[in-house]
N, C-alpha and C positions, 0 to 999 in steps of 0.2 A: 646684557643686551638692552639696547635702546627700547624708548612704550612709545605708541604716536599720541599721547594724551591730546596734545592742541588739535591733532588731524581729529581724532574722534570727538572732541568738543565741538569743532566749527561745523564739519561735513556729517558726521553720525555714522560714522564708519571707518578701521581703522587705515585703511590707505585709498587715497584721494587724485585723483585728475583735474588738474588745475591749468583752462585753455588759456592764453593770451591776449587781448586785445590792444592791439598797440594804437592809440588813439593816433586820428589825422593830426597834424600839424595843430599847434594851439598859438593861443591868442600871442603875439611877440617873440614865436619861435622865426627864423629864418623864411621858413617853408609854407608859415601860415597862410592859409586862402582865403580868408576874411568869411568864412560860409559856418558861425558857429553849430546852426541847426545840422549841419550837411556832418558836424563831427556826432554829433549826439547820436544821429540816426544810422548813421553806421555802427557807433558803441552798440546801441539797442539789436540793431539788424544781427549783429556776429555773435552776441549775448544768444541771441535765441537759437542761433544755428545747432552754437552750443550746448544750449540745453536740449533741443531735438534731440541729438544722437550719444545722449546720457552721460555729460560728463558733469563732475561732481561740483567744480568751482571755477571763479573767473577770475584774474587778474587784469588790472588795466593800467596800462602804462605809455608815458610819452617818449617812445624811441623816437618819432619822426623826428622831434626837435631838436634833431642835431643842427651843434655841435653845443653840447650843455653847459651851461656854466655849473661852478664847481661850490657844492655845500648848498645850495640855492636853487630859489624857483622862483618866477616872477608871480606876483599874487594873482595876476590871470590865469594862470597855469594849473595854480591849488584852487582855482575856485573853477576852471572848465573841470577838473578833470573830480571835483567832489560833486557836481553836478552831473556827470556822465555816469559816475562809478553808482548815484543815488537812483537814477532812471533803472541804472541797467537791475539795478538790486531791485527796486517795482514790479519791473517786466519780468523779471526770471525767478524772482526768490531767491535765487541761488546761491551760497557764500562767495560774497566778493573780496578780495585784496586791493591795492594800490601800491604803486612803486613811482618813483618821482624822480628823474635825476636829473646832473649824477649826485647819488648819494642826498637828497632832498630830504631826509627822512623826517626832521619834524614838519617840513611843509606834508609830505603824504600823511604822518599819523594826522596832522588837523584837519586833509580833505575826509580822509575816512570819516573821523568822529562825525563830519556835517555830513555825508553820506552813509551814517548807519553801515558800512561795510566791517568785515571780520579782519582784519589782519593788514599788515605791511608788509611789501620785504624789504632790507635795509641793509645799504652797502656802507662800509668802511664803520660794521658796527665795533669791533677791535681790532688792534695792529695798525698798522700803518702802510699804505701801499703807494705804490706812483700809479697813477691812472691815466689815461688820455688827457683828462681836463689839469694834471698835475698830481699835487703830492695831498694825500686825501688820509686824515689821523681819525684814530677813534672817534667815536661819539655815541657811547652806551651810555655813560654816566649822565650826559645834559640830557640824552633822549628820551632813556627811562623816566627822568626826574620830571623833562613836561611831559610826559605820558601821562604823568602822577597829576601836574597842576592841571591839566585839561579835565580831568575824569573821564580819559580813552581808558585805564586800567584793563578793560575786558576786549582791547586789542591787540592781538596778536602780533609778536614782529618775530618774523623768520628773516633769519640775519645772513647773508653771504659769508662765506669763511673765502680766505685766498681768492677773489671774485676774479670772474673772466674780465679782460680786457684791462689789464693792470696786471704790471711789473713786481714782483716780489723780494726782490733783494733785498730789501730789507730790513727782512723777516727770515732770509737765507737757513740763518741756524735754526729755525721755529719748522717742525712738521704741520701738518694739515690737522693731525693729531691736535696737536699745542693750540692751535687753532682755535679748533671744537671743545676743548675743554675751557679756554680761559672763554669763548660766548656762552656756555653755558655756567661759568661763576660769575659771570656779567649778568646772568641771568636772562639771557635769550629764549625764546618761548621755541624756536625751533630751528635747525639750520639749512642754508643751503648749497650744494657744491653741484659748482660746472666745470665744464671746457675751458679752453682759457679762451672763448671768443664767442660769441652769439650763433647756435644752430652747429658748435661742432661739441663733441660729448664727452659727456666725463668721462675717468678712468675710472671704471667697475670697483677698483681696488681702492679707488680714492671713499666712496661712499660704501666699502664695508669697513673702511677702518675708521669711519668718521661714527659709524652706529656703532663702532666695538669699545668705540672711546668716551659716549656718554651715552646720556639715558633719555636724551630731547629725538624729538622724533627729525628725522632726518629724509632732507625733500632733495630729489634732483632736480637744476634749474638750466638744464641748456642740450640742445641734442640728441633731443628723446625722439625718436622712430617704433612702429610695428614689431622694427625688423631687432634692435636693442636693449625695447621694453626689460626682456626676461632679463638680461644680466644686472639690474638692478633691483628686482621684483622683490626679489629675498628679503634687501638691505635696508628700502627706503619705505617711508611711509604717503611722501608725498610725491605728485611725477607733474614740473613744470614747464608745460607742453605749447610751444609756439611758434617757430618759423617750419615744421613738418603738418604742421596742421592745415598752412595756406596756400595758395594756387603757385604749385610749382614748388613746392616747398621754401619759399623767400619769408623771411618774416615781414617783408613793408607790402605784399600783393594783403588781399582778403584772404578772410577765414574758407576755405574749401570743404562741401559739407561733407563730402564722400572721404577725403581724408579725416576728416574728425572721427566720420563712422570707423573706417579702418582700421585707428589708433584704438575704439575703444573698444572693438571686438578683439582687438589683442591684449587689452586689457583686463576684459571682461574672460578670455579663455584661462589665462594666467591666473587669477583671480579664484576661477572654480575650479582647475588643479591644483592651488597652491595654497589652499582654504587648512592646513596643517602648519603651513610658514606665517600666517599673519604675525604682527608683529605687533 
């Protein structure tokens, strides 16, 4: 069975609650509002919510800016969003990630590194999938490698396996299994599996047979509720938590503090009876 070594290295404990922040609109997205303060201070403002109601880590990521271009980020983009992710880690302490897309992943590991943040998560790290933005191929090999020329080394990339909102035919004969083991010979520091779409949720069965298949600690990333929590509790080490957590449960409203509180009282119960299951 799987260890959550990277959870217990980052967070200091071995299963973690990682809240969302989906940053406003940035600099030359669509949607941008030209108010770059107005984006920091809402990063910082939902950073803190989250830390109030004791959740373990943050991610920050630029959903607004749909519709994304693909492999790529515009250098405003990695440099708002390595400035947001470096405040918010100021104000909270808290372990932060970054996610960039779609699929941005050496732009997010260089805004981490200039924000001192823990970790990535990174899509289309093997296999090949069609995704919204098109046809989106590995990139373990390059990413790893500038991981290495940067001196990020001691950043973490939790990688998507079969990610939501992307086609897999192409992979048709390949299980989730096949997946999970060739990002861990890629050497992925830990994996993540969703829904096949943003705030709808995994199959329970998908994420014990991704932990039955290596030994990387294994995060769920889409569709996590109160009410769900337990049937992944067993399996995963890390739980990544974001359009249940906002007003009305949307992931593009605000962070809602009463549901953050919710999510981690149900966390927190799971937690102190299932202190036998750690993983």
């Amino acid at each position: 069975m799987g260890n959550g070594q990277a959870i217990q290295k980052i967070f200091g404990r071995p299963k973690a609650v990682i809240g969302m922040i989906h940053l406003l609109p940035l600099p030359g997205s669509p949607r941008y509002g030209g108010d770059t303060e107005l984006i920091l201070e809402r990063a910082v403002e939902e950073a803190l919510t989250y830390k109030k109601e004791g959740i373990h880590g943050v991610m920050l990521e630029n959903m607004h800016d749909r519709p994304y271009p693909k492999r790529t980020a515009d250098p405003a983009v990695t440099a708002m969003t390595a400035v947001a992710a470096r405040l918010v880690k100021k104000e909270t302490g808290l372990p932060t990630g970054i996610q960039i897309l779609a699929g941005a992943n050496k732009e997010a590991l260089a805004a981490a590194l200039a924000a001192g943040a823990d970790f990535i998560r990174a899509e289309g790290f093997v296999f090949a999938h069609v995704a919204d933005e098109g046809i989106i191929e590995a990139d373990a090999g390059s990413l790893l490698r500038y991981r290495r020329q940067i001196g990020a080394g001691h950043i973490a990339v939790f990688a998507d396996i079969k990610k939501k909102h992307a086609a897999h035919t192409l992979t048709g004969d390949t299980s989730l299994a096949d997946h999970a083991r060739a990002a861990a010979f890629f050497l992925a520091d830990g994996l993540v599996v969703t829904g096949t779409e943003t705030g709808r949720p995994a199959e329970p069965q998908d994420v014990r047979s991704v932990r039955e298949a290596v030994t990387l600690p294994v995060l769920v990333g889409s569709g996590l509720t109160p009410d769900n929590l337990a049937y992944y509790f067993p399996f995963a080490h890390g739980f990544i938590a974001g359009s249940w957590m906002k007003r009305d449960g949307r992931w593009e409203n605000p962070v809602d503090r009463r549901r953050v509180r919710a999510f981690m009282d149900a966390f927190r119960e799971l937690e102190s009876s299932n202190r036998e299951g750690h993983v």
